[in-house]
C-alpha positions as MATLAB code, in Angstrom:
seq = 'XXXXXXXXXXXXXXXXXXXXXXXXXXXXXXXXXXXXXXXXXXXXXXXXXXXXXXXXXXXXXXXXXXXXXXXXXXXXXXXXXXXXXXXXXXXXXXXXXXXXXXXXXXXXXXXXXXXXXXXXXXXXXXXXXXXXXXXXXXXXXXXXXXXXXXXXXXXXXXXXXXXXXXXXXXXXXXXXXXXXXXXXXXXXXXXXXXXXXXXXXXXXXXXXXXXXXXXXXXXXXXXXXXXXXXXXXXXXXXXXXXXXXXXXXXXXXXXXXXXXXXXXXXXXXXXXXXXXXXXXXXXXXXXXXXXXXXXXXXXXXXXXXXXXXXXXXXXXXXXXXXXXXXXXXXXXXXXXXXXXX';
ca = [
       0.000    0.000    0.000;
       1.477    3.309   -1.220;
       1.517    6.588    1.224;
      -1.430    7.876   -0.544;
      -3.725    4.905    0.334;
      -2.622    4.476    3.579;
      -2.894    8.124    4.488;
      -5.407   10.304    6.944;
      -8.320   10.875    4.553;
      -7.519   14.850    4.991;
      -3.943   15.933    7.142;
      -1.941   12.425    5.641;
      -0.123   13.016    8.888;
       1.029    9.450   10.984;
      -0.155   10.131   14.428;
       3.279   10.278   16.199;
       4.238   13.778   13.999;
       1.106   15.665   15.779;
       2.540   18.441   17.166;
       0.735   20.836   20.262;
       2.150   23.787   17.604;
      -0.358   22.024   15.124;
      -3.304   22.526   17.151;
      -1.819   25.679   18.609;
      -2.537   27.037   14.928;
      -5.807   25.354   14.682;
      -6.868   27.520   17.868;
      -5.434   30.767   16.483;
      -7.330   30.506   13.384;
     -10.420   29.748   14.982;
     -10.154   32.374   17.673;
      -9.167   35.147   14.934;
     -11.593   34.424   12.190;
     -14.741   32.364   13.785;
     -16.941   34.334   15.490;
     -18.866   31.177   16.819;
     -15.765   30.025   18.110;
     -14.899   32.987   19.679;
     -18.520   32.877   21.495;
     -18.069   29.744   22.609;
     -14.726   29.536   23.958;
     -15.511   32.855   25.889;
     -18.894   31.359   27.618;
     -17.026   28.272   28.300;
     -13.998   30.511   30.250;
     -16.232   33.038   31.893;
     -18.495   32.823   34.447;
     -20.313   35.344   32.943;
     -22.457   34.273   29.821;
     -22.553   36.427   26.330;
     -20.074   38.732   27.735;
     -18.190   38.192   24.334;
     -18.383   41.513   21.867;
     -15.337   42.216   19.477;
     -12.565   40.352   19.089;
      -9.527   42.623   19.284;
      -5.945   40.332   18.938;
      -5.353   36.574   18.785;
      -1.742   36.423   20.094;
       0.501   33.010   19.767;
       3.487   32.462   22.025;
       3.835   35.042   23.558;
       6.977   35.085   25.827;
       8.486   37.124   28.685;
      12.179   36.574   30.179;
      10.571   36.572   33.749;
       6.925   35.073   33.474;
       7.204   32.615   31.117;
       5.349   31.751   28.330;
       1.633   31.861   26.895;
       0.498   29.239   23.945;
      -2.165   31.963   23.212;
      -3.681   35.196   24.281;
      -7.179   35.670   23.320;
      -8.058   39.293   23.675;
     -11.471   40.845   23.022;
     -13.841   43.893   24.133;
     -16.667   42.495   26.792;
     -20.230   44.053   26.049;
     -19.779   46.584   28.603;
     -17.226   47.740   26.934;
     -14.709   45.944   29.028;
     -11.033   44.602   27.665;
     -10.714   40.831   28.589;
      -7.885   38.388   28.045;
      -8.495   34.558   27.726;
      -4.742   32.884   28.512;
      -4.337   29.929   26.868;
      -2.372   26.881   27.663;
      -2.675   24.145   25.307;
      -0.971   20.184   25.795;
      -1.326   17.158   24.210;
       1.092   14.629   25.844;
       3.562   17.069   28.286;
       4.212   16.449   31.679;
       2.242   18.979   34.207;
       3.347   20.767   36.733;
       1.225   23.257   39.156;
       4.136   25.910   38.348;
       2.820   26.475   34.664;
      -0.340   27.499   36.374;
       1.353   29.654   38.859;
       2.842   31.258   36.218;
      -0.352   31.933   34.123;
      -1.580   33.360   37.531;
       1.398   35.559   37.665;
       0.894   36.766   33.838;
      -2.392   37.486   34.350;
      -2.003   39.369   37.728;
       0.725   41.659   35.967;
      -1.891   42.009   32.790;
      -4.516   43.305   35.507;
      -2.163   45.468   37.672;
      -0.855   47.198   33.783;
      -4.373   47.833   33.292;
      -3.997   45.807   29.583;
      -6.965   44.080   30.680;
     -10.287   44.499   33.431;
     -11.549   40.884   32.838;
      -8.988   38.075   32.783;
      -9.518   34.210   32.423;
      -6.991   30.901   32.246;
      -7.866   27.537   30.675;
      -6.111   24.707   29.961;
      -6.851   22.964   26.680;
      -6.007   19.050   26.102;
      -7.485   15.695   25.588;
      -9.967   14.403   28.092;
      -7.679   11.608   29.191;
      -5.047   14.380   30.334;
      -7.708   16.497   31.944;
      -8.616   13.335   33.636;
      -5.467   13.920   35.902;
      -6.347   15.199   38.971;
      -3.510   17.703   39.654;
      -4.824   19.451   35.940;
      -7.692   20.786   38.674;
      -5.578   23.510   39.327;
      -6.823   25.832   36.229;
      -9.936   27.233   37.228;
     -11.445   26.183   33.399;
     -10.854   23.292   31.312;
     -11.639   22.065   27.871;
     -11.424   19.426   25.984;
     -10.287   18.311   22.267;
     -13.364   16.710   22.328;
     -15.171   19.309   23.901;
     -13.686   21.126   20.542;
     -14.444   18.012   18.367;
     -18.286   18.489   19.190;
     -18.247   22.395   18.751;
     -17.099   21.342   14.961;
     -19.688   18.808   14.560;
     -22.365   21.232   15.433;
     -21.178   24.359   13.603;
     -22.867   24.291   10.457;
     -20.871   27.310    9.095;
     -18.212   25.244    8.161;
     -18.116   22.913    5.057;
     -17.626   19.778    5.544;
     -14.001   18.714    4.180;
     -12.952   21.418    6.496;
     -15.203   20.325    9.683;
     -13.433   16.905    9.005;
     -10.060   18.117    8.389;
      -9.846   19.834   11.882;
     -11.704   17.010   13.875;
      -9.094   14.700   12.246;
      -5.933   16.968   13.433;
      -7.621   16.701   17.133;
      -8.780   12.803   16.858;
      -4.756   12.772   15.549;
      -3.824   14.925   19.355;
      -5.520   12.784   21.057;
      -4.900    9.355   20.028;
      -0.967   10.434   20.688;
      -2.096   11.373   23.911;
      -3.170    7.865   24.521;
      -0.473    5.962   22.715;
       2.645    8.032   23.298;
       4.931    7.374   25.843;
       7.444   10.544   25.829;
       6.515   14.472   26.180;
       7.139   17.075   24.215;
       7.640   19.360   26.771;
       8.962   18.595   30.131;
       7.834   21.599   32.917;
      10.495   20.181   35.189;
      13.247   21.828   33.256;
      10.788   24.495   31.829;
      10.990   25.715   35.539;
      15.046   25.937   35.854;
      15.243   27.147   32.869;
      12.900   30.018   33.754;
      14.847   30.185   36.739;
      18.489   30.914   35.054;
      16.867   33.261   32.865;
      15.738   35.262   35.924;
      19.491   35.145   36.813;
      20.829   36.687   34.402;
      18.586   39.229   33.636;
      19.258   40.067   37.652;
      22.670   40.307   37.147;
      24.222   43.001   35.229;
      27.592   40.857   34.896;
      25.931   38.369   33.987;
      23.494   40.060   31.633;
      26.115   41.404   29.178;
      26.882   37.524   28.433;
      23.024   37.156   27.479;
      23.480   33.522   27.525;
      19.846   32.674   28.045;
      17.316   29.501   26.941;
      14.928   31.254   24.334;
      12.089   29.006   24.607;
      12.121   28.011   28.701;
       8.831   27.841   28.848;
       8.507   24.973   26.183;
      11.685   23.024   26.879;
      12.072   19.298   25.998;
      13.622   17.071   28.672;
      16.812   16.923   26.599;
      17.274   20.411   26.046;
      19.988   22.411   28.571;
      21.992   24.669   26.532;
      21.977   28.322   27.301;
      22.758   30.356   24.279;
      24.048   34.017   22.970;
      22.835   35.341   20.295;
      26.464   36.809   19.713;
      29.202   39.202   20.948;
      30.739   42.659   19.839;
      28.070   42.313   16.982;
      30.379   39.726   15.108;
      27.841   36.559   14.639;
      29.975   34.314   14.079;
      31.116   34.225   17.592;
      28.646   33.378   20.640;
      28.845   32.192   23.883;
      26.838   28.660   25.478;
      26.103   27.328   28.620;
      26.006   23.624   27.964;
      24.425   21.457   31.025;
      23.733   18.006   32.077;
      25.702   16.168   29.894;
      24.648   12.314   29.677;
      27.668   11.163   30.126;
      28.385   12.693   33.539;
      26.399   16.072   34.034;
      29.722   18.181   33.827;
      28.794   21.550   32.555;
      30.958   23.165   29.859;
      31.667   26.783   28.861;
      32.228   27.660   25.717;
      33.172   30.637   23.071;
      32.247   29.273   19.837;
      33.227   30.633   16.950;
      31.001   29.509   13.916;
      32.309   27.777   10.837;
      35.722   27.980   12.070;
      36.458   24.211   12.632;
      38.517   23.956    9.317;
      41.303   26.174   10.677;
      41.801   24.372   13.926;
      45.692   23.624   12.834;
      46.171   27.524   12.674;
      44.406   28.487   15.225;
      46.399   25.855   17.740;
      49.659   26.758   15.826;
      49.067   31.195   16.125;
      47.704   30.910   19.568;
      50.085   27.620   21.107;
      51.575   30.021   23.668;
      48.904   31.623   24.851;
      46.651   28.675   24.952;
      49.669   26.754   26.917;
      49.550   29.622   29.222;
      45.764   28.902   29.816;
      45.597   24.841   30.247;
      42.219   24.802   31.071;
      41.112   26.326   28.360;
      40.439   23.676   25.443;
      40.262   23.704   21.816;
      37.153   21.852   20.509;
      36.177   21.086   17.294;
      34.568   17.293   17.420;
      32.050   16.479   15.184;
      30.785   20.563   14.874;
      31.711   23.069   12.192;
      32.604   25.555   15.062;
      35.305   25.785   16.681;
      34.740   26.293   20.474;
      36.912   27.418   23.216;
      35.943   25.503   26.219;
      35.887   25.356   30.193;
      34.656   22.259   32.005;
      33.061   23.050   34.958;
      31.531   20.973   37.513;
      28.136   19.123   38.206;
      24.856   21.264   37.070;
      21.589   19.159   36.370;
      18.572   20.942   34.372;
      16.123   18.201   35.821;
      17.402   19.265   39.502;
      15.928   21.703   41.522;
      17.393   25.350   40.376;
      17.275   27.206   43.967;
      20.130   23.871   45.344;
      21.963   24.586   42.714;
      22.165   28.533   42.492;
      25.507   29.003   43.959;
      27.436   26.626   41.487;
      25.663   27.907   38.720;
      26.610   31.710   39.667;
      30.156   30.210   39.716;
      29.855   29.094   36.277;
      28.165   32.219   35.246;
      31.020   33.783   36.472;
      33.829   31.208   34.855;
      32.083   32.370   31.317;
      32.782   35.654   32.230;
      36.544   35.323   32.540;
      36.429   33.093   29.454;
      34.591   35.722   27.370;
      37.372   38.384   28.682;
      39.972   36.180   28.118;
      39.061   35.457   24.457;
      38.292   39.313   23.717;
      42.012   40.300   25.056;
      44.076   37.650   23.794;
      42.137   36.299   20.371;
      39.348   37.777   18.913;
      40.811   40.795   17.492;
      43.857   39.245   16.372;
      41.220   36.468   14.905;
      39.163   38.445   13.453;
      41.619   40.373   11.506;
      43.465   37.583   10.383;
      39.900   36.636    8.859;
      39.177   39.975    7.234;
      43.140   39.438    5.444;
];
């Protein structure tokens, strides 16, 4: 049977590649365009029924360093003329933690003390057999895909290829949810993530390094590398913050210089005394296209908790530090001009 016969009738997507961005989408297309949708969603998060008006922004994502993250803000004018904000969490398989609630509750607390909104809700959005978890209680609203699944089937707006298409990208969600065994996310290290952000935006020091994991709240269990975006405006140089290696949880330091693996020889060969003079400084160029100048530092686990671990990882904050100096006194101009010739 060829992949056209054995596809879904309408996505052709195998269950296992159903991502929560998929139906992430789904909801922001629904909750900018559909009017019934938007109706419906706002009497099933308010207590409050037809308090829905206009629709006024459909947001997806929508980050900050020290709060976390949102899977979608829902904003719209109540019919007494009233701005509300639905926050939107959405899983399909991820592991839960109350602290993604607390942190909702801390967004939404900030949105009411800025005055963006007057009228605030939070609901989590997943497939029945994850609401079915007890600690999920914690969100004062819930709904499920199939809650969603039987808004479609009654909505006689839609045609029905389309009504089919989006029941089948849910049906898809939660059938993963039932068969999977591995998360997407993992809020364990979404929370020490979040944490080391909050460090180094603290820190002035620290801050100039901007070594920070982008997407905390949405990390995977396997990710636990702090990145730069770059330094001294060159981009092909960065700094990283690599934790919880498999093979022993030793963190590593490193100035990486991109696409610059090829010229290891020279680079040990121009630099040999001044690297001697710095032994624990390593040249690293392994199986990458960069070539990174490295520290080893000691033990720092992403799936521990952050607050036992705060002193050691100041200490490596401040061990990148003296690595970036070191590399901006002894090599990078010399590098860098070498490069230009």
């Amino acid at each position: 049977m060829n992949n056209i016969q054995q596809g879904n009738k309408f996505s052709n997507m195998p269950m296992a590649n159903i991502k929560e961005e998929h139906i992430d989408f789904l909801l922001l297309e629904e909750l900018k365009s559909s009017p019934k949708f938007q109706s419906w969603i706002v009497d099933s998060c308010f207590e409050q029924q037809g308090l829905f008006q206009e629709h006024q922004t459909t947001l997806r994502s929508v980050h900050d360093a020290a709060l976390g993250e949102s899977d979608l803000i829902f904003k719209f004018k109540t019919k007494e003329g009233e701005n509300a904000l639905l926050l939107i969490e959405n899983k399909v398989n991820a592991n839960f933690t109350n602290e993604q609630y607390k942190r909702y509750e801390q967004r939404g607390n900030y949105y009411i003390e800025k005055e963006t909104c007057q009228v605030l809700s939070i609901v989590l959005i997943a497939p029945r057999q994850y609401l079915d978890n007890t600690s999920t209680n914690i969100f004062p609203k819930r709904i499920s895909y199939e809650d969603i699944i039987q808004f479609y089937k009654e909505e006689s707006l839609l045609t029905d290829d389309r009504k089919a298409y989006k029941i089948e990208l849910l049906e898809l969600a939660i059938d993963k949810k039932k068969r999977s065994g591995y998360s997407e996310k993992d809020d364990v290290v979404s929370s020490f993530q979040l944490e080391y952000n909050k460090l180094i935006y603290s820190n002035p020091l620290f801050n100039e390094l901007g070594v920070i994991f982008e997407n905390a709240d949405t990390a995977p269990s396997d990710s636990r590398t702090a990145r730069s975006k770059h330094i001294l405006g060159d981009k092909k140089v960065s700094l990283s913050h690599n934790m919880q290696k498999m093979d022993g949880k030793i963190s590593e330091l490193n100035v990486q210089l991109k696409e610059q693996a090829v010229y290891e020889s020279e680079f040990r060969t121009r630099y040999k005394e001044i690297l001697a003079a710095s032994p624990h400084i390593s040249v690293v160029t392994k199986g990458i296209k960069s070539l990174k100048l490295q520290v080893k530092f000691g033990e720092i686990n992403v799936r521990d908790d952050f607050e036992s671990q705060a002193e050691i990882i100041k200490e490596a904050l401040y061990k990148l530090v003296e690595l970036k100096n070191w590399y901006l006194e002894y090599i990078h101009d010399d590098w860098h001009t070498r490069n230009k010739g």
